[in-house]
N, C-alpha and C positions, 0 to 999 in steps of 0.2 A: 504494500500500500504506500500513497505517495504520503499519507499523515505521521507524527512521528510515533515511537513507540512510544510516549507518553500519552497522547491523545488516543492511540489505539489502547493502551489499558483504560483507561477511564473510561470510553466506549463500552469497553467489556463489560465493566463495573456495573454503567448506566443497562446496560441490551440484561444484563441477568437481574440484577435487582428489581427491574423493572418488570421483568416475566416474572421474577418472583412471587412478584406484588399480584399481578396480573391473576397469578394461579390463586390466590387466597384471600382476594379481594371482589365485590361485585365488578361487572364488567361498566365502565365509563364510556360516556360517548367520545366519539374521537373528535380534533378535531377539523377534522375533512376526511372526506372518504371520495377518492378514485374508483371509477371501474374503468375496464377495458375487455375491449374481447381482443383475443389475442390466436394468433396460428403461429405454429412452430411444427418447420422439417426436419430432417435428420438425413442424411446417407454416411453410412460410417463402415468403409473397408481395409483390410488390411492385407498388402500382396507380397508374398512369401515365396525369395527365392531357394529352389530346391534342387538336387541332383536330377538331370531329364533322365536319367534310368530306374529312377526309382518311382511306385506306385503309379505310373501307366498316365501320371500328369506330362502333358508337354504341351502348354501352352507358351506362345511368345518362347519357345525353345531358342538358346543361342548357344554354340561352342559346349552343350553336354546341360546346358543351364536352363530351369523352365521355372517361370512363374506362377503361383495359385492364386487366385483371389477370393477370397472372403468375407461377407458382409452384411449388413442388416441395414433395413429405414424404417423411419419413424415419422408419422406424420397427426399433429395433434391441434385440438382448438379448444379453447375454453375459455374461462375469464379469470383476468388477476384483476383481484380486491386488493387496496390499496388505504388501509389506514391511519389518519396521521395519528399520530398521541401523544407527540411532544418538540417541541420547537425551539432547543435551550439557545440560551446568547453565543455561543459560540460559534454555531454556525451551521450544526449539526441537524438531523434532521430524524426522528425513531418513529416507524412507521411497523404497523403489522399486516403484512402481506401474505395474500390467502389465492391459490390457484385452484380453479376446479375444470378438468377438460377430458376430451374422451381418453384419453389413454392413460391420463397420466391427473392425481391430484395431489394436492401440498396445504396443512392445516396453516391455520394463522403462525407465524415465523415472526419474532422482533429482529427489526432488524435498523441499524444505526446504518443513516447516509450521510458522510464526510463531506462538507461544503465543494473536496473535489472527485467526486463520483465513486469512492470507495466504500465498499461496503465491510460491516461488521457484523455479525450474528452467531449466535452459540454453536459452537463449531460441531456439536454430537446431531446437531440438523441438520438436514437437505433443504437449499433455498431453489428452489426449479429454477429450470433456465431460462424459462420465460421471463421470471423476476427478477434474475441477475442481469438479464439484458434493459432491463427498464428504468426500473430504479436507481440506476446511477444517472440517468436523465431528469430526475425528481432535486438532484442536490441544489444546495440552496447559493452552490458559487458558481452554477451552470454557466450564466452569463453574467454576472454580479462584476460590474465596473469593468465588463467587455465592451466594444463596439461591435455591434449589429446592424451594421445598415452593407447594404447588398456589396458583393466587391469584400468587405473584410475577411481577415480568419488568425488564427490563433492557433497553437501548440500547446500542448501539455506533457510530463513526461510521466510514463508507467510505472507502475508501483512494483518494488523489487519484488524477488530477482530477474523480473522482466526488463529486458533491453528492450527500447524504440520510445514511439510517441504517438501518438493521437493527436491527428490535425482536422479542427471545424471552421469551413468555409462557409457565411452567409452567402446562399443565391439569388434572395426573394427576401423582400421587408414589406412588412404594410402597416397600417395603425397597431395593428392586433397581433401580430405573429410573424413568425423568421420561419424564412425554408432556410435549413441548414445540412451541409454535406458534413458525414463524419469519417473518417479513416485511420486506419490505426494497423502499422507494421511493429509485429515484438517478436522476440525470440526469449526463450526463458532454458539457458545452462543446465548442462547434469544429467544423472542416466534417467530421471522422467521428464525431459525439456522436451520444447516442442518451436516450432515456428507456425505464426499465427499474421492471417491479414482479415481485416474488417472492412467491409465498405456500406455505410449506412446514409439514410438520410430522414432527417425527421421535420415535423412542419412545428413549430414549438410557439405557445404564447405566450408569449414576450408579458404579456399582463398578468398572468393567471400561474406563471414560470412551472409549468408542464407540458409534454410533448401532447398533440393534440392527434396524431399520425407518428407510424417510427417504423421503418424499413431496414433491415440489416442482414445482410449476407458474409459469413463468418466459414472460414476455412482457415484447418488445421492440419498439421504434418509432424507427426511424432515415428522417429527414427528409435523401433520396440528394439531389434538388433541387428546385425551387421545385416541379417538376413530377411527382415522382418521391416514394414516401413506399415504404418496404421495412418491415414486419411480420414478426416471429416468434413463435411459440409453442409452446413445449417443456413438454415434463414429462419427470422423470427417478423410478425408482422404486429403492428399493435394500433388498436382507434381505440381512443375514447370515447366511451358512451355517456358516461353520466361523471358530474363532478359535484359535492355539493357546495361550492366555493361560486359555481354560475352564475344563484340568482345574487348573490351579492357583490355582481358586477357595477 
């Protein structure tokens, strides 16, 4: 994460005390509540060079050498629920985020969003991936003393141990809301690294400082072993349908 590890402890502090409370206390209204319906793909293969004399595989054969391929998809839609619960001075933002979709569901998760799009939550949980692709679009330093007017864009850098950055280009400005391009090349060291590119765009408003639209196509390349290379590729789509922040435009 790009936050330090003083502010990622206290996060922690805040995300379990607060679930603490959560479990032993009536439940509070929040205060805003997101929904979205969301689609999420998956194609995830892994192709494994092998001896072409052994087991009667020889595909893509070269010099005695053959390739297997291997692999699964996933394709799912549901809704993330999006609760806010707390909004402290610092910058931070603890939301309880809830998936429900055909393949695949995820109970209410607290989870602490970093003024710069990092997330924290109780590590013995599963945050879906719908939610990890969203929710860092919810922080509260998205565009906070950016320029956003069409023509601009900005960098950010990745949170270790990931090498690269994430660059958003304004395309489109109006009263109400930024089309914004997002992209992000990282690679992350060591025997489970991987290299990883993003390319997203979302329609965000600028008033209301959530994505209102959010498009992202995400491919992965993780080197299993010399012999072994694992591929993914995902897209995640996401509209908003109800906010209850609207009528008190």
């Amino acid at each position: 994460m790009r936050s330090s590890p003083l502010a990622l402890a206290l996060a922690l502090t805040v995300v379990a005390a607060s679930s603490a409370r959560a479990a032993d206390a009536p439940p509070i209204a929040p205060l805003r509540t997101l929904t979205y319906d969301v689609t999420y793909t998956l194609q995830t293969s892994q192709d494994q060079t092998v001896s072409g004399l052994t087991g009667g595989q020889a595909h893509d054969q070269e010099a005695g050498r053959a390739a297997v391929r291997r692999g699964f998809s996933s394709n799912d839609r549901g809704t993330l629920q999006i609760d806010v619960v707390a909004a402290p001075a610092d910058g931070t933002l603890v939301v309880d985020a809830s998936y429900a979709g055909r393949e695949s569901k995820q109970p209410p998760l607290r989870v602490a969003i970093f003024p710069d799009g990092a997330l924290t939550y109780d590590p013995a949980r599963l945050l879906s991936a719908q939610a990890r692709h969203v929710l860092p679009l919810l922080s509260r330093g998205m565009i906070a003393d950016r320029d956003v007017s069409p023509g601009s864009s900005w960098t950010t850098p990745l949170a270790k141990p990931a090498h690269g950055t994430t660059t958003y280009r304004v395309t489109h400005r109006d009263l109400t809301s930024a089309i914004i391009q997002i992209a992000a090349d990282l690679s992350v060291p060591g025997p489970s690294g991987y290299d990883e590119h993003d390319d997203g765009t979302t329609t965000y408003d600028t008033a209301m400082l959530c994505p209102l639209a959010f498009d992202l196509r995400q491919r992965v390349r993780r080197q299993l072993t010399p012999e072994r290379l694992e591929s993914s590729d995902s897209r995640v789509t996401a509209t908003l349908v109800s906010d209850s922040f609207a009528t008190k435009r």
